[in-house]
C-alpha positions in Angstrom: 0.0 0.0 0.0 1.4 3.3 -1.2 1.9 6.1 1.9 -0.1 9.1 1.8 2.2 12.1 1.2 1.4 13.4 4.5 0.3 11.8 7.2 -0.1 11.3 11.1 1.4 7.7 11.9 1.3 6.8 15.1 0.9 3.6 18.1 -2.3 4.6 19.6 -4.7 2.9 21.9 -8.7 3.7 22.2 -8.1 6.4 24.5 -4.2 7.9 24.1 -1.6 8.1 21.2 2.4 8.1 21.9 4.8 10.7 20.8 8.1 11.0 21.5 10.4 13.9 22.7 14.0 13.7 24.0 15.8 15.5 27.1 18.6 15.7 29.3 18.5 13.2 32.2 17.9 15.9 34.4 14.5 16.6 32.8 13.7 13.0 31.2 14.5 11.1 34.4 12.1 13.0 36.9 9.2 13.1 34.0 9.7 9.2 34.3 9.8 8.6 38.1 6.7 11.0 38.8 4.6 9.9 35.5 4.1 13.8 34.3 6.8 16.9 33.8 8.5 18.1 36.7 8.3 22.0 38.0 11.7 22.5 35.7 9.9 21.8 32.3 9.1 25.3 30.8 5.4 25.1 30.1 5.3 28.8 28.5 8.1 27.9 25.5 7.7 25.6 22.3 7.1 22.3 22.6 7.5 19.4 20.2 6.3 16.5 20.3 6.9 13.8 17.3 4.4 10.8 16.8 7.1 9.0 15.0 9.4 6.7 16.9 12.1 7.2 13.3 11.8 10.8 13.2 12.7 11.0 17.1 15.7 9.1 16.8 16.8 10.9 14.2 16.3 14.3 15.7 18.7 13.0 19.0 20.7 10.6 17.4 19.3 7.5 18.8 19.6 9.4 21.9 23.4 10.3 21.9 22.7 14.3 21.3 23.5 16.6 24.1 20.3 17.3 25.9 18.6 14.7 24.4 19.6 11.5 26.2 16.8 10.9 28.0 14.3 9.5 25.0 10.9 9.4 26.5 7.5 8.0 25.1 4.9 10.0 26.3 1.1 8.9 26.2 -0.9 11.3 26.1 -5.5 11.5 25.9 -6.3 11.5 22.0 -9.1 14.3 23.3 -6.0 16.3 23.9 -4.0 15.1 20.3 -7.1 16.0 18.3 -7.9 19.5 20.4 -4.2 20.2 19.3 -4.9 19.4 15.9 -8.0 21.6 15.5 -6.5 24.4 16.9 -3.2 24.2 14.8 -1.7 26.0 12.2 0.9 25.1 9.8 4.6 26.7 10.6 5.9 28.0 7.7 3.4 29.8 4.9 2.0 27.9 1.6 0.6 29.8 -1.1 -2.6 28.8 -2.3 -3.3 27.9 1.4 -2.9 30.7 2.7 -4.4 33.8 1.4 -1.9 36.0 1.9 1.7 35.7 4.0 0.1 38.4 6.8 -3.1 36.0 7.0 -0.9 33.2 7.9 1.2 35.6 10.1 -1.9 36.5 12.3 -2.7 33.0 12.4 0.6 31.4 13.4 0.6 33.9 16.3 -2.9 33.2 17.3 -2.6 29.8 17.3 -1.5 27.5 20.4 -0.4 25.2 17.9 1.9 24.4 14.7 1.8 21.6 12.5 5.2 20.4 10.6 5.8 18.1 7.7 9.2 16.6 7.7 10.5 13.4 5.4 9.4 10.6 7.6 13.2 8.2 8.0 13.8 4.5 7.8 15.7 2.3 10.3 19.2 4.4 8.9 17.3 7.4 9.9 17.6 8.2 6.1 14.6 10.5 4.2 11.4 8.6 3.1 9.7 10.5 0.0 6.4 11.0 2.5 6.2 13.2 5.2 5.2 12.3 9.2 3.6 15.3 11.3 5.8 17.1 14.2 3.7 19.3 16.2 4.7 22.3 18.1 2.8 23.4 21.6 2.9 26.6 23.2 0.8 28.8 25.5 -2.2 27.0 26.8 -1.6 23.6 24.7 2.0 23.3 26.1 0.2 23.6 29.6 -2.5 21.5 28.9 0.3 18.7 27.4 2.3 18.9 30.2 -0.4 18.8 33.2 -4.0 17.3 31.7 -3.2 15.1 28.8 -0.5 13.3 29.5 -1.3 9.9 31.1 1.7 8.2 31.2 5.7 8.7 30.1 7.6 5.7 29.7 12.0 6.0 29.0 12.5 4.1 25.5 16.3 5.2 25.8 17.2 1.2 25.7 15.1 0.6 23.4 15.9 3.2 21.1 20.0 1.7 21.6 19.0 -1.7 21.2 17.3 -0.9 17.8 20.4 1.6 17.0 23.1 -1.6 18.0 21.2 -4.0 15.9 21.0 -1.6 12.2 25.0 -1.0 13.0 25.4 -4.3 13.0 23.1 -5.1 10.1 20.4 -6.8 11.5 17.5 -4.7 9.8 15.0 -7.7 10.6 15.5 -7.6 14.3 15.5 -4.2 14.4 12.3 -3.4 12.4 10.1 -5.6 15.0 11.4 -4.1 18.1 10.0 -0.7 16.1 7.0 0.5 17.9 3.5 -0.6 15.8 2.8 2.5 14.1 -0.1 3.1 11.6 -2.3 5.8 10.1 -3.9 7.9 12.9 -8.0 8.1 12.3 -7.9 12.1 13.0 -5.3 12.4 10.4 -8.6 12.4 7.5 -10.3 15.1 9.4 -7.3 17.7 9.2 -8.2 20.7 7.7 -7.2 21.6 3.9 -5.3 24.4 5.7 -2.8 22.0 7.5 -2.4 19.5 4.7 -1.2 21.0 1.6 
């Protein structure tokens, strides 16, 4: 089956989706023992958080990036995912999408949310010719992420080096089933025209 060109893909349960972020142990470590972000997490900055397992590891380098050693998998309500969603808009302007670039200026800093295509990656963390949603949080939806959506954050750091040891090694197979089940995320058809050029 051919991928969509964009897409939200994503392991999700009835009630929560994952995404991913990475951080230093001194933020990832305390977000893992207490089961929500601790007092040091800066709910009034940008946010990102990645439903792609792949795109995460290539953004921290399967976890070896400075400040990004901690690689967590965060659960969060779907409620809250698709709120996100509805209030989003896309980070960088598209003509014939946008009416105008001021339009989309006025509504980037309006919204509480941005939507970003990047080349989803394969297990060598190399560019896919489809694109996987990162989504940026700020204002109210950063605070709602941090202290009513999120239901559970889990530290995939081994997991994330187990899959890295076995693709240096060559072992594709092995590595492609320890990847967590991702598929196309039901929401993902009711996305505005406006956030999927």
């Amino acid at each position: 089956m051919e991928e969509p060109q964009r897409g939200i893909r994503a392991a999700y349960a009835e009630s929560t989706i994952t995404v991913y972020q990475a951080y230093s142990p001194e933020i990832g470590l305390p977000a893992v023992r207490e089961g929500r972000f601790p007092g040091a997490w800066k709910r009034d900055r940008m946010t990102w958080i990645k439903p792609s397992f792949l795109w995460m590891m290539y953004r921290c380098g399967w976890g070896t990036k400075a400040g990004q050693e901690t690689v967590l998998a965060v659960e969060i309500s779907r409620g809250g995912f698709e709120w996100a969603l509805r209030h989003a808009c896309l980070s960088s302007y598209v003509r014939g999408v946008h009416p105008d670039r001021a339009t989309w200026q006025r509504q980037l800093k309006r919204a509480p949310t941005r939507i970003q295509w990047d080349p989803e990656r394969d297990l060598h963390l190399q560019a896919l010719p489809y694109r996987s949603l990162q989504l940026g949080l700020s204002g109210e939806a950063a605070r709602h992420y941090a202290d009513d959506w999120t239901v559970r954050i889990t530290d995939v750091t081994p997991l994330a080096r187990k899959i890295h040891t076995l693709v240096s090694s060559g072992d594709l197979d092995s590595a492609a089933r320890l990847l967590p089940q991702e598929r196309p995320y039901p929401a993902a058809d009711e996305l505005p025209t406006r956030l999927h050029p």
